[in-house]
Legacy VTK file of the C-alpha trace (Angstrom):
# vtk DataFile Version 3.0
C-alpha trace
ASCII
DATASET POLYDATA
POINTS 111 float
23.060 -17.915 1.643
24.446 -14.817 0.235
24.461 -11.032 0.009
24.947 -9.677 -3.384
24.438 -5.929 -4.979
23.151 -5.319 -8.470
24.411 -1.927 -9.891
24.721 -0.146 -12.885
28.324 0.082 -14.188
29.893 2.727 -16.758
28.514 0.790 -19.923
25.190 1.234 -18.684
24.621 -2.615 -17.747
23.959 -4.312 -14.755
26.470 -5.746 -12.709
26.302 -8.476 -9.744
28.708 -8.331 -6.700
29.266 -10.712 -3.339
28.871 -8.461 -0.487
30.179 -9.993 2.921
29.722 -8.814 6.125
33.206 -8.222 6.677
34.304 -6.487 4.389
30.974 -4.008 4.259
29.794 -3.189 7.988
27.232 -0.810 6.790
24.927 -4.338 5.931
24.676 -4.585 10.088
23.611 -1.549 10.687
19.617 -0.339 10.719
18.438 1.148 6.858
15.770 2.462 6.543
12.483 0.882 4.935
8.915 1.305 4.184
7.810 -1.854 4.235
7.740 -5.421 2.851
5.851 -7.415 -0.263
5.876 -10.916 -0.240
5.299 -12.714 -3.992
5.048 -15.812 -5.587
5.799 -16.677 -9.105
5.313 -19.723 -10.900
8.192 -21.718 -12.431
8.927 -21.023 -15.444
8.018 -17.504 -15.559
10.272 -15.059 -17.774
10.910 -11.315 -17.541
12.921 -10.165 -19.980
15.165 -6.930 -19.831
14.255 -4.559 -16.963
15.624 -2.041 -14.512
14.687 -2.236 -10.742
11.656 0.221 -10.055
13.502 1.321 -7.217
16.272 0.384 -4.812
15.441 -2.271 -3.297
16.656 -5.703 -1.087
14.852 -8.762 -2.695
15.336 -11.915 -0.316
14.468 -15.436 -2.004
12.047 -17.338 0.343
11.596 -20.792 -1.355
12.346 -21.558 -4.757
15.517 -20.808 -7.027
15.523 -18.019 -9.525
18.412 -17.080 -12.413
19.425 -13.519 -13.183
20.743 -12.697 -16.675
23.573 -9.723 -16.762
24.046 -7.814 -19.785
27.731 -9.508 -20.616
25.556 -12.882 -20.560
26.766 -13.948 -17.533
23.953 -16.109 -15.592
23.722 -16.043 -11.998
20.990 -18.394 -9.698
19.797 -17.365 -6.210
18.312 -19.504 -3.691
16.295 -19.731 -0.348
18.351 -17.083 1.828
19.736 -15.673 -0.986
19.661 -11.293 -0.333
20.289 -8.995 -3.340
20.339 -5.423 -3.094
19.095 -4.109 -6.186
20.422 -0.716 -7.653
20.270 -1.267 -11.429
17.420 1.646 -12.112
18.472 2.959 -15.389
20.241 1.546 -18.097
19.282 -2.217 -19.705
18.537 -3.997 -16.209
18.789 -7.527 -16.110
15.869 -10.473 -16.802
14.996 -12.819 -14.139
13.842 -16.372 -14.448
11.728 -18.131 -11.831
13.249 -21.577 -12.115
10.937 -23.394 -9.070
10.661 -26.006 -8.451
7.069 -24.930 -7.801
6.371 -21.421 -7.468
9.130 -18.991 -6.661
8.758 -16.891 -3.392
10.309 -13.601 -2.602
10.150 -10.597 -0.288
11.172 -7.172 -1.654
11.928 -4.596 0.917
12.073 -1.428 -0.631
14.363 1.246 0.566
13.545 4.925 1.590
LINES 1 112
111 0 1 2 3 4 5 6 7 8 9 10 11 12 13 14 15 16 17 18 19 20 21 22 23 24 25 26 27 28 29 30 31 32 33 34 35 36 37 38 39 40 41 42 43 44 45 46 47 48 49 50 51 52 53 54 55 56 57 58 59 60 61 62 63 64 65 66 67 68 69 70 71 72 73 74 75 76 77 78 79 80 81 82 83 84 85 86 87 88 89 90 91 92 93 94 95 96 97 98 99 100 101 102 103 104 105 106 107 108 109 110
């Protein structure tokens, strides 16, 4: 399991960064949020360039999915994985749901 953040840098691409407890207390402490969507996805599924709609934690429940970055780097997420998506403007990032089986996540959005 990790906890990773998603941002947009200077060059207007997404970026990916390990986030540990540690080192970022804020994590531990209450945020606020709306609510919580869980989805499923079947493998295989592709979407191609896209900024978050919002900010937003998305959690991987079962499954294993692959985020593309902008420089081409390639990153997979599994069960437990958190991300904390901030990438709202600029090129965003495309996501493949990789299975096996269908892909499920919970978004939390963030008020």
């Amino acid at each position: 399991m990790g906890i990773f953040r998603m941002y947009v840098g200077l060059d207007g691409k997404s970026h990916l960064e390990e986030q540990t407890l540690a080192e970022h207390p804020l994590l531990t402490k209450p945020q606020t949020a709306k609510l919580i969507v869980f989805a499923e996805q079947p493998a295989g599924t592709f979407l191609d360039w896209h900024p978050a709609p919002r900010r937003q934690y998305v959690i991987v429940v079962s499954g294993q999915l692959e985020i593309g970055l902008g420089d081409g780097t390639l990153r997979r997420f599994g069960p437990g994985d958190a991300r904390l998506v901030e990438d709202t403007t600029g090129q965003g990032h495309t996501t493949r749901y990789l299975g096996p089986g269908p892909v499920i996540t919970a978004t939390i959005p963030l008020a």
